[in-house]
C-alpha positions as CSV (number, residue, x, y, z in Angstrom):
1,X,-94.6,28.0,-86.4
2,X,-94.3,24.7,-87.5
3,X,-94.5,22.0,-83.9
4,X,-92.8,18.5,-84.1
5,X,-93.6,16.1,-81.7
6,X,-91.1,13.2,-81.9
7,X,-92.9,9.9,-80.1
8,X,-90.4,7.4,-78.8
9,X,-91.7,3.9,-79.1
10,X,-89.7,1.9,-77.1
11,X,-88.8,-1.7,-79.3
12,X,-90.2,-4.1,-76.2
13,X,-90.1,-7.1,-78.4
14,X,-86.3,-7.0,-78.7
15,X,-85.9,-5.8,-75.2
16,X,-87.9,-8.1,-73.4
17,X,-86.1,-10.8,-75.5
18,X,-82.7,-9.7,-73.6
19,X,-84.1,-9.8,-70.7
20,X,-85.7,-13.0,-70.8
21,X,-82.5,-14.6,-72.2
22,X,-80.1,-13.2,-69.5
23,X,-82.6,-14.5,-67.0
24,X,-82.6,-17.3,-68.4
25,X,-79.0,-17.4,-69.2
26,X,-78.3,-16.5,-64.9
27,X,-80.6,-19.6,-64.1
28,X,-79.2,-21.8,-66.2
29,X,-75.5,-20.8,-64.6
30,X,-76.7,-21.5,-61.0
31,X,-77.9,-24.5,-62.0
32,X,-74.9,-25.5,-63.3
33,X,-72.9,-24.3,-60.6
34,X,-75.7,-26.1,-57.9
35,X,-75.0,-29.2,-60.2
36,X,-71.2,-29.7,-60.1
37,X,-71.1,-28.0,-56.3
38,X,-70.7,-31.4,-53.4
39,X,-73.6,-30.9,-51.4
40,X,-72.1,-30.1,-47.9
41,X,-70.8,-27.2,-49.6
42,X,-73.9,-26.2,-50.9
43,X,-75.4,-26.3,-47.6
44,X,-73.0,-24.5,-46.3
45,X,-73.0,-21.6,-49.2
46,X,-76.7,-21.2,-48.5
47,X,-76.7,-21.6,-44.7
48,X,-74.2,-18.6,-44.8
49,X,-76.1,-16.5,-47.2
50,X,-79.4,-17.0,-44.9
51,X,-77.0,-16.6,-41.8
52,X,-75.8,-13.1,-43.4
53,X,-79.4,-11.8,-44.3
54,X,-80.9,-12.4,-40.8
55,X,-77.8,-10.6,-39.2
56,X,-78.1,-7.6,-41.3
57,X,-81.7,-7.7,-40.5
58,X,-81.0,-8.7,-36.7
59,X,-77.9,-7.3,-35.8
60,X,-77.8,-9.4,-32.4
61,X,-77.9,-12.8,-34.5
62,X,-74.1,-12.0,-35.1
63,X,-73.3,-12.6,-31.3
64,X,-75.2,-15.8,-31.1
65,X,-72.7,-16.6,-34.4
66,X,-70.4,-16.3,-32.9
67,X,-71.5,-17.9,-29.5
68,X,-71.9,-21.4,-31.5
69,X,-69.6,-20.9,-33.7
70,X,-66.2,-20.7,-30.9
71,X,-64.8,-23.9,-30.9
72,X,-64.8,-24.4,-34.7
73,X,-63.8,-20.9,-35.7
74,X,-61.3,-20.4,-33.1
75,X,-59.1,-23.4,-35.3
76,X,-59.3,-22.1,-38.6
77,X,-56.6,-18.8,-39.2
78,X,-56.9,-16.7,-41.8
79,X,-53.4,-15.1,-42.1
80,X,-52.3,-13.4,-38.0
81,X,-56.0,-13.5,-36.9
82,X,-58.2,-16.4,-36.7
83,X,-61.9,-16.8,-37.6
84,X,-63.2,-15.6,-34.6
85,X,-61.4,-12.4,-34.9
86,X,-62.7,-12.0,-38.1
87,X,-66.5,-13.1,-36.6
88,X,-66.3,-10.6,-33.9
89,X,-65.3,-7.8,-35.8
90,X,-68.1,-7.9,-38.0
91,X,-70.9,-8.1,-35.2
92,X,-68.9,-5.3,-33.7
93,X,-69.2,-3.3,-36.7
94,X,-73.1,-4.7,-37.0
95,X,-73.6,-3.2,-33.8
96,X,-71.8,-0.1,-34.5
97,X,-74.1,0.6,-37.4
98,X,-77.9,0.0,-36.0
99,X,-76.6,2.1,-33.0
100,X,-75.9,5.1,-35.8
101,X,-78.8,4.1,-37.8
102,X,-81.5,4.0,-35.1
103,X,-79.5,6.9,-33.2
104,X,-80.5,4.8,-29.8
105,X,-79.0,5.5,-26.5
106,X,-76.2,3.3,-25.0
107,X,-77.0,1.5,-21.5
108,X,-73.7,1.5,-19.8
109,X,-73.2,-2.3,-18.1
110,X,-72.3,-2.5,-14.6
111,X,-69.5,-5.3,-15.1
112,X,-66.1,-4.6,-13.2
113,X,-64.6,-3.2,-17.0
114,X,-62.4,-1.4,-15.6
115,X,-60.4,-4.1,-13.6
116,X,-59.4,-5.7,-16.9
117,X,-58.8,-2.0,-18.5
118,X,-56.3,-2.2,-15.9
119,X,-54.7,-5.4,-16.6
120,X,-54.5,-4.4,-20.2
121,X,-52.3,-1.4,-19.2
122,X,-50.0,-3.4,-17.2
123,X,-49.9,-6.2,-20.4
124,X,-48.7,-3.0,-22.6
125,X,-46.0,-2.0,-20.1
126,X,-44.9,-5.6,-19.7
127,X,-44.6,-5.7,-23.5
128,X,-42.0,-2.9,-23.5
129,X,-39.5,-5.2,-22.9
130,X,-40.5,-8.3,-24.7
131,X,-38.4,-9.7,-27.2
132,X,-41.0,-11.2,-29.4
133,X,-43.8,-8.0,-30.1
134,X,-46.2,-10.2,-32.2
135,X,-46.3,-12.6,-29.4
136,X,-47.2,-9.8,-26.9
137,X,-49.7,-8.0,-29.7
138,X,-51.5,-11.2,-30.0
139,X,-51.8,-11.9,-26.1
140,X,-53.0,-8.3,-25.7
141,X,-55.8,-8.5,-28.7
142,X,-57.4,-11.8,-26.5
143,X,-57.7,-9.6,-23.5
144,X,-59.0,-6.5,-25.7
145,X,-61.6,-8.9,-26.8
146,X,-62.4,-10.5,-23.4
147,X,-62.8,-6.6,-22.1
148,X,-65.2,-5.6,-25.5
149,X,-67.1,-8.6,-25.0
150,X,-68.2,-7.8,-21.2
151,X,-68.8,-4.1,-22.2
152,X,-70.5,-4.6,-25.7
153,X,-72.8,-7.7,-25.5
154,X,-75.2,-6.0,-22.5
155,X,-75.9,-3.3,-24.8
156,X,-75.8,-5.4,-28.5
157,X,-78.7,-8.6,-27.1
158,X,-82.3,-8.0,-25.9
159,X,-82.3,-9.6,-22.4
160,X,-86.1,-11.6,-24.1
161,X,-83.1,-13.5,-26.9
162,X,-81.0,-14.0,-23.7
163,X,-82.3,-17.4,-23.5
164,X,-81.9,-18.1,-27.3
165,X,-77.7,-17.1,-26.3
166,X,-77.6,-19.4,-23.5
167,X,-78.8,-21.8,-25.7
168,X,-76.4,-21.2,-28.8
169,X,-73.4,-21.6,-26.2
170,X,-74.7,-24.8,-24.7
171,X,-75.7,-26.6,-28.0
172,X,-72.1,-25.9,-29.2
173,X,-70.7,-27.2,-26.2
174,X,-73.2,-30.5,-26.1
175,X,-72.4,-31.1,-29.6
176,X,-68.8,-31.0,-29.1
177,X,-69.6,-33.5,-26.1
178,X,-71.2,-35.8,-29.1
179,X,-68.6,-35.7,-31.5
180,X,-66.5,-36.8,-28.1
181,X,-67.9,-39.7,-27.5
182,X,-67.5,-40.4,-31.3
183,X,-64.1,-40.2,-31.0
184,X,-63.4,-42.1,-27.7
185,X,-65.8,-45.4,-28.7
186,X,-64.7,-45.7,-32.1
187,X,-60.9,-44.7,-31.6
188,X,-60.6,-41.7,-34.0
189,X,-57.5,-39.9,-33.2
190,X,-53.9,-40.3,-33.1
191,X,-52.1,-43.6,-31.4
192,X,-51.2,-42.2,-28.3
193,X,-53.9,-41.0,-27.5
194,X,-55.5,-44.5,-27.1
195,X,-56.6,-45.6,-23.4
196,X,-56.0,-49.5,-22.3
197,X,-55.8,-50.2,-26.2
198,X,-60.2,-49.7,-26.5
199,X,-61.0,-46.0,-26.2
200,X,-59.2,-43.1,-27.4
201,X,-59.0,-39.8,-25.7
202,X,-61.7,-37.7,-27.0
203,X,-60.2,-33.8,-28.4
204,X,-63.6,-33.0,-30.6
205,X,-62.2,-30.0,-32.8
206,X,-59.7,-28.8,-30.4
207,X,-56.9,-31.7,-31.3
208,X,-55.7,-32.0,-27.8
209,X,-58.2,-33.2,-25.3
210,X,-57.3,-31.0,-22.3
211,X,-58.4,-28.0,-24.2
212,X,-61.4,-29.9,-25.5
213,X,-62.1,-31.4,-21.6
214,X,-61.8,-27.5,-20.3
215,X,-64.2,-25.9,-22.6
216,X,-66.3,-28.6,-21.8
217,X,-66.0,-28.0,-18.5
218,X,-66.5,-24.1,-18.8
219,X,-70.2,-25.0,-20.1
220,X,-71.5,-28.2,-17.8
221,X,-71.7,-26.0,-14.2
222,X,-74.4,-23.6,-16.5
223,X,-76.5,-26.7,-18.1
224,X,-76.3,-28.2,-14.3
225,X,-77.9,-24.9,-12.6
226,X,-80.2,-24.4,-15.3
227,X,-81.3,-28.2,-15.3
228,X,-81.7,-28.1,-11.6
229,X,-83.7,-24.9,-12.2
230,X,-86.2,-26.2,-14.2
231,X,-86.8,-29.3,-12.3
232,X,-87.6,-27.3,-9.6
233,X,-89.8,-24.7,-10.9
234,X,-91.6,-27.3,-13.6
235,X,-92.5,-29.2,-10.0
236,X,-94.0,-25.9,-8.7
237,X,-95.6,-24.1,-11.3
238,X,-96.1,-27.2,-14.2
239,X,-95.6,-25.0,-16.7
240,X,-95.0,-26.6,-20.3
241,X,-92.5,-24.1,-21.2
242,X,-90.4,-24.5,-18.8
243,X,-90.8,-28.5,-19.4
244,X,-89.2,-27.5,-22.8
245,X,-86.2,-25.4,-21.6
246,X,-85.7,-28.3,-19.0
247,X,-85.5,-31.6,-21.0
248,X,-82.9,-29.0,-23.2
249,X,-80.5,-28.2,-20.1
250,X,-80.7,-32.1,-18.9
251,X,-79.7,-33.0,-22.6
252,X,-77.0,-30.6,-22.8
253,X,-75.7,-32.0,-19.6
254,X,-75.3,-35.0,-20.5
255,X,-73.9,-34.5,-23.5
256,X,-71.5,-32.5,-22.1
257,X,-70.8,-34.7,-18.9
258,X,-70.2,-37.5,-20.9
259,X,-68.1,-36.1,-23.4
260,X,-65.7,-34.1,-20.6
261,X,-65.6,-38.0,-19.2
262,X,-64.2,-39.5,-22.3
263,X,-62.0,-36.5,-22.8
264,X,-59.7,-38.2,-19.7
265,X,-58.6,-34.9,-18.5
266,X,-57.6,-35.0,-14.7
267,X,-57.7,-31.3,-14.7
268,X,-60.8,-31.1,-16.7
269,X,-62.3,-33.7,-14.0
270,X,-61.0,-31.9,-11.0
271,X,-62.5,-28.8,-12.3
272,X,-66.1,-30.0,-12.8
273,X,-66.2,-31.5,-9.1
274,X,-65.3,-28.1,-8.1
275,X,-67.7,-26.6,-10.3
276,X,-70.5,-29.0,-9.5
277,X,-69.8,-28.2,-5.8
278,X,-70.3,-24.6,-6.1
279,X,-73.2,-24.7,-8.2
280,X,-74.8,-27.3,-5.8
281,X,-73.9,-25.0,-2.7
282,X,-75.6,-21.9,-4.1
283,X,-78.2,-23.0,-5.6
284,X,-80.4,-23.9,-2.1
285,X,-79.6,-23.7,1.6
286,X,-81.3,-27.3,1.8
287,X,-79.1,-28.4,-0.8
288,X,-76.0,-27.4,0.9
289,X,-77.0,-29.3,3.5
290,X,-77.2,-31.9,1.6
291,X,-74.1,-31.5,-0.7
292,X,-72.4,-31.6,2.7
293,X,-73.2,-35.1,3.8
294,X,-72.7,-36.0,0.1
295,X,-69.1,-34.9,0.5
296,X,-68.4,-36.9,3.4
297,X,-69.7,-40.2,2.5
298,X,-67.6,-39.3,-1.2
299,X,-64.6,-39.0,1.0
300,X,-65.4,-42.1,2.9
301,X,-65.5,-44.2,0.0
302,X,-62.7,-42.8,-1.6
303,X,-60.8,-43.8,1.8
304,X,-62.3,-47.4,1.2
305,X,-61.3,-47.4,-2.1
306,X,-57.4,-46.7,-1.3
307,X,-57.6,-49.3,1.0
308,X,-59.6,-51.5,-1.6
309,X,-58.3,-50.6,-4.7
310,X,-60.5,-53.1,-6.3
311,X,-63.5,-51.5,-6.1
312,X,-62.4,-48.7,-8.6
313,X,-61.9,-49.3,-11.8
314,X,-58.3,-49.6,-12.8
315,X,-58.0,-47.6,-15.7
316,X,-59.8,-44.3,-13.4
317,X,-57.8,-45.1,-10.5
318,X,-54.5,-45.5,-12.4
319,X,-55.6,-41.6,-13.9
320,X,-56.4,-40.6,-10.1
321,X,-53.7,-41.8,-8.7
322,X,-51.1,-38.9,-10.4
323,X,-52.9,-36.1,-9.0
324,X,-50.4,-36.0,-5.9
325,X,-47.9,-35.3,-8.1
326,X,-49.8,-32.9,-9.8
327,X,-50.3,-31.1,-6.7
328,X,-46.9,-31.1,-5.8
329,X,-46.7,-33.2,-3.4
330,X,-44.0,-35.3,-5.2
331,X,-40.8,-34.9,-5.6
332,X,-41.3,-36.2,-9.1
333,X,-38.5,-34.3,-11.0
334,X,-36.2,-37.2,-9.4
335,X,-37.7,-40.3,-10.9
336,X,-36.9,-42.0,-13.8
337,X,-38.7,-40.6,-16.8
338,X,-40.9,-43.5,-18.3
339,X,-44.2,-44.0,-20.2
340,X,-46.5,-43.5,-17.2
341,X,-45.0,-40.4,-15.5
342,X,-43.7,-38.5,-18.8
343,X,-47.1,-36.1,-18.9
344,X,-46.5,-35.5,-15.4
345,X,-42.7,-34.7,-14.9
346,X,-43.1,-33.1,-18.4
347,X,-45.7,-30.1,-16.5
348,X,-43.6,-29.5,-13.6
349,X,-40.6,-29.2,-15.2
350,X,-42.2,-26.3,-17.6
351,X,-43.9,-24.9,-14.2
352,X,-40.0,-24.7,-13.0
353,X,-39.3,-23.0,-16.3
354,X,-41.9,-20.3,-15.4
355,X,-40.5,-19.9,-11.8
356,X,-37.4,-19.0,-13.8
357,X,-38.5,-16.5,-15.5
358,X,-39.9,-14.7,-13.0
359,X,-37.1,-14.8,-11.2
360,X,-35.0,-13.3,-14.6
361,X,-37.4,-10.3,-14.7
362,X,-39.6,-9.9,-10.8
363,X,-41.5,-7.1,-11.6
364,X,-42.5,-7.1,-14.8
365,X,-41.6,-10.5,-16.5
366,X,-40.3,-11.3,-19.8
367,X,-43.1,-9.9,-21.8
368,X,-47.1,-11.3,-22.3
369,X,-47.2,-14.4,-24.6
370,X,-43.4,-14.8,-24.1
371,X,-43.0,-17.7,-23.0
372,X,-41.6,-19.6,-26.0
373,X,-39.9,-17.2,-27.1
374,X,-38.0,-17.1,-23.1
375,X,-38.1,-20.9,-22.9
376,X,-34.9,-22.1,-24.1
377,X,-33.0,-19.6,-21.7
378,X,-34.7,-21.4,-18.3
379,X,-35.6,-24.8,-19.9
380,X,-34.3,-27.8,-17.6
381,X,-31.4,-30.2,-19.4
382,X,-34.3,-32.8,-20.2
383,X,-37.0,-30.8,-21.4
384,X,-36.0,-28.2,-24.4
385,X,-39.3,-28.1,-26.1
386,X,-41.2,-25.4,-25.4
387,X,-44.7,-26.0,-25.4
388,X,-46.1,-22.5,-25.4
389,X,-47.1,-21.8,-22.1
390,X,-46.6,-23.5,-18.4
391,X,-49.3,-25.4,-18.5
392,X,-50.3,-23.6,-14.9
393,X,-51.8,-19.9,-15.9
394,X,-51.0,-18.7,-12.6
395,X,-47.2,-19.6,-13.2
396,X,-47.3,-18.4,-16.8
397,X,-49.0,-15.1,-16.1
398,X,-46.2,-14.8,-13.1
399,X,-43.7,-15.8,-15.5
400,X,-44.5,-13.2,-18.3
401,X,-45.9,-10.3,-16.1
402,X,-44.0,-10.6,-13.1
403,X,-45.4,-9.5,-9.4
404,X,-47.5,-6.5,-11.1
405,X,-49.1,-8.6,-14.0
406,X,-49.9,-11.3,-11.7
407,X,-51.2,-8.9,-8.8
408,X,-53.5,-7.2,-11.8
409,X,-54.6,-10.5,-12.8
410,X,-55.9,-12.2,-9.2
411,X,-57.4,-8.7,-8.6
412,X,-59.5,-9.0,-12.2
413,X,-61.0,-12.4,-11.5
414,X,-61.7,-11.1,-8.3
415,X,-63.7,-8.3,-9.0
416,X,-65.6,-10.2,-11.2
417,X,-66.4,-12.6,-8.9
418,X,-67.2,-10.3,-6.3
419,X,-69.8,-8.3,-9.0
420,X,-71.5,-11.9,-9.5
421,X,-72.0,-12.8,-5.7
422,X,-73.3,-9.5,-5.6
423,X,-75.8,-9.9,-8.7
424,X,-76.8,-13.4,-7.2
425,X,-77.4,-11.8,-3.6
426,X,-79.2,-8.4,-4.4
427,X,-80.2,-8.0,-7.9
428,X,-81.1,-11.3,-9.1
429,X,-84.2,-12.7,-7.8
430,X,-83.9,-15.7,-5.6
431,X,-85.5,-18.9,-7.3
432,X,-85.1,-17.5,-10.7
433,X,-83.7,-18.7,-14.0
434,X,-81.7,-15.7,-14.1
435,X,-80.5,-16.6,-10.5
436,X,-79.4,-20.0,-11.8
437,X,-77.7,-18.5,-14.6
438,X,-75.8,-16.2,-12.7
439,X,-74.7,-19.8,-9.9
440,X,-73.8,-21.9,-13.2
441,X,-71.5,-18.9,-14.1
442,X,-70.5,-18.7,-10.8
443,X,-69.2,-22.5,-11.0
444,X,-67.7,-22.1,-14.5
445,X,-65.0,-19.3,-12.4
446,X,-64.7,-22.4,-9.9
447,X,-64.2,-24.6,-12.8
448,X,-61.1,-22.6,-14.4
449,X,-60.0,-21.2,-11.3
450,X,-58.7,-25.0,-10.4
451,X,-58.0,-26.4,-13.9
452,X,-55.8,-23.4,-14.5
453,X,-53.6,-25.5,-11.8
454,X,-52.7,-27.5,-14.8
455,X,-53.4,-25.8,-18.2
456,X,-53.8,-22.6,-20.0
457,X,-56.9,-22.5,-20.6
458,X,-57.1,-18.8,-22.8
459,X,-56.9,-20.5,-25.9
460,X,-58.8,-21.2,-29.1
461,X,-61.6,-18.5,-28.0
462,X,-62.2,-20.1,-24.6
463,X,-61.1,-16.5,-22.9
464,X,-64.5,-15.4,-24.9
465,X,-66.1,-18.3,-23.8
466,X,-66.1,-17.4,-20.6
467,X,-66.8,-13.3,-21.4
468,X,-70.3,-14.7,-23.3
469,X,-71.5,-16.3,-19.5
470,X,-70.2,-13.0,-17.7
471,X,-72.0,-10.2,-20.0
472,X,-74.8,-12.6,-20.2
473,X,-75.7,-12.4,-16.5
474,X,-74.9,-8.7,-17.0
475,X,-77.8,-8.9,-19.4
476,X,-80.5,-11.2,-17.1
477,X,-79.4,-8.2,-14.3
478,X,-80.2,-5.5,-16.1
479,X,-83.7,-6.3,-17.3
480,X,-85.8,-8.8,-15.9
481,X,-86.8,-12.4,-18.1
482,X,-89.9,-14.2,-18.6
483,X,-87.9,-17.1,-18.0
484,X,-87.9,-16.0,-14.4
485,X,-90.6,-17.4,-12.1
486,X,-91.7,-13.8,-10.8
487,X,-92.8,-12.9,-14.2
488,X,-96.3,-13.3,-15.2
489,X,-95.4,-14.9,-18.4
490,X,-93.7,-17.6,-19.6
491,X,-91.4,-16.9,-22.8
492,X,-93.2,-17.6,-25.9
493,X,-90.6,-20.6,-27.6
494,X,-92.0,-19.1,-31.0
495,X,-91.8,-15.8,-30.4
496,X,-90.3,-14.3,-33.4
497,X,-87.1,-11.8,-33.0
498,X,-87.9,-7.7,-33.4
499,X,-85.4,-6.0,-35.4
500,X,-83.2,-4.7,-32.3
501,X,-79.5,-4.1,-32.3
């Protein structure tokens, strides 16, 4: 029998040639293309691609994404949804997979979910009748992302990263404050927005500087708390840590301060002394004390300063000096419309328009996000332009819900209040940083509960803004911090991330 053997010698010469010249052929084309590419957008190709390969390795880096990532994302649309849709779905889907992958079990969170479950269902049934069904779909998905936030993000971050969150959603806010005060000392903006023909009214990237002065002002009551926290346990336990995490906070509040100044809200203003009050009042029974003798020499020298006008100065007192009629307690829908009132007469006749609509439709309004769309039906003879809400959220949820959207609504902020003070009084230990967490959260509810007097402040992702500080006390309750002073350990700064989802 006659055995052939057939030996296959591989031609390497030739082969390792084609390899060497397509390597050489795929450097040569990302050279070219890092050549000819500007560099900010080379920065930004590679910070992506980095960005991407941590979060696929850390599943939880997506949420801190898109923690930092709010204000800018929340403006840029790509077709009906906007960046931050786009942002959330994919760390929801992240999360999704590592909880398949690693087959862990789910820790339920004890936030009141079900309160805004229940708003939800009375949105739908509001929608029934609404005449425009994208406007009502949109205004649902916020509140379907508010609700996924609070349930999902207890469960999705380590409470030892919890910090490192915190963080992400204060930097975004102090750099906001930064590019602020840009704006309002070199004037960049449009003309009217220019103050006593020096400063101009700082938006940042929201393009209208109410928005920009509230989300601002949904971030300073946390740096405040957290900056008063550290002082106070640096003093007691001089730990260099903690000397880190508190020239941060003090940094981020002033940042922040400064740029919700320059922002020349009134409602942004009136909601950080309310903020700044509660936070102050819960944060030590000595300090309440205090805060209270602070309020009356405050209201003793704003009595001095009616009677002495002079002693204010007269572009802030000018500002101040609407808020009456912000309050309604001016009949300002009879004066003459003019350059100084417009902003004013402009709100309360859209507050009108709201009342309007409720009245149309009692029980169930004219449908969620409607309020354009019902506008020109209820709009007074002056005022035609709709200008997308009532600039009052409590109007505009009354307008569009009726009785039962609004009675959902109170009961939803409620509850959540009601689960913090509970959190700050039994679960969260006293003198801790997850204590001062959970007051600064407590002050950012203070803070939109009285600027929503005046604006809507559910827009451009600030309704997630607000979810992040809710789930992320849910986070500091469920598990305790080395942050907190009844932990042996400080937190490492350099501690590097474990792969968790």
């Amino acid at each position: 029998m006659l055995n052939v053997t057939v030996a296959y010698r591989p031609q390497s010469g030739s082969y390792l040639t084609v390899v060497n010249l397509s390597a050489a052929a795929l450097i040569l084309a990302l050279a070219a293309a890092i050549a000819v590419t500007p560099l900010p957008w080379l920065l930004v190709v590679l910070g992506a691609a980095l960005g991407m390969l941590l979060t696929l390795i850390f599943p939880w880096l997506a949420w801190l994404g898109l923690a930092f990532a709010l204000p800018i994302a929340s403006g840029w649309r790509i077709g009906p949804a906007s960046l931050t849709d786009l942002i959330f779905a994919a760390a929801l889907a992240l999360w999704c997979a590592s909880i398949i992958s690693q087959r862990r079990s789910l820790r339920t969170p004890r936030l009141p979910v079900w309160s805004v479950a229940l708003y939800l269902l009375v949105l739908y049934v509001a929608s029934l009748g609404a005449s425009n069904l994208d406007e009502a779909l949109t205004e649902m998905v916020k509140w379907v992302e508010f609700g996924a936030l609070l349930l999902i993000l207890p469960m999705a971050v380590p409470a030892k990263f919890l910090p490192w969150l915190v963080a992400a959603l204060l930097s975004a806010a102090a750099l906001q404050g930064i590019y602020g005060l840009y704006q309002f000392v070199f004037r960049i903006g449009p003309d009217w927005f220019l103050i006593q023909g020096r400063f101009m009214r700082a938006s940042g990237v929201f393009g209208q500087p109410n928005p920009f002065g509230a989300y601002l002002g949904l971030s300073l009551p946390v740096a405040f708390s957290l900056a008063l926290w550290g002082i106070s346990d640096f003093l007691r336990q001089r730990r260099m840590t903690t000397a880190f995490w508190t020239i941060f906070y003090l940094a981020a509040c002033l940042c922040i301060g400064v740029g919700l100044v320059a922002s020349w809200s009134r409602g942004g203003w009136l909601g950080a002394v309310a903020a700044v009050v509660v936070v102050l009042a819960f944060f030590h029974r000595r300090t309440a004390t205090l805060l209270g003798l602070g309020i009356l020499v405050l209201t003793a020298a704003a009595l001095l300063g009616m009677l002495n006008p002079g002693w204010v100065p007269s572009a802030i007192s000018a500002r101040l000096a609407d808020i009456p009629a912000y309050l309604g307690l001016v009949d300002v829908l009879s004066l003459e419309v003019n350059d100084d009132n417009f902003a004013i007469i402009e709100r309360v006749a859209h507050w009108v328009a709201a009342i309007r609509m409720w009245e149309s439709a009692p029980w169930l309004g004219v449908g969620p996000g409607n309020y354009a769309a019902a506008y020109p039906q209820v709009a007074l003879p002056r005022w035609p332009e709709p200008l997308g809400h009532a600039h009052n959220i409590y109007l505009n949820v009354l307008g569009e819900t009726g009785l039962l959207g609004m009675s959902t609504f109170l009961l939803m902020w409620a509850s959540l209040v009601g689960w913090l003070r509970k959190q700050m009084q039994s679960v969260l230990p006293p003198e801790s940083w997850s204590r001062a967490l959970a007051v600064g959260v407590l002050g950012v509810l203070a803070h939109l509960a009285v600027h929503s007097l005046f604006d809507n402040l559910f827009v451009q992702g600030m309704y997630l803004h607000v979810a992040f500080w809710l789930a992320a006390v849910a986070i500091s309750a469920a598990s305790p911090l080395a942050m907190d002073s009844s932990s042996s350990r400080p937190l490492c700064i350099s501690s590097l991330p474990e792969r968790d989802g």
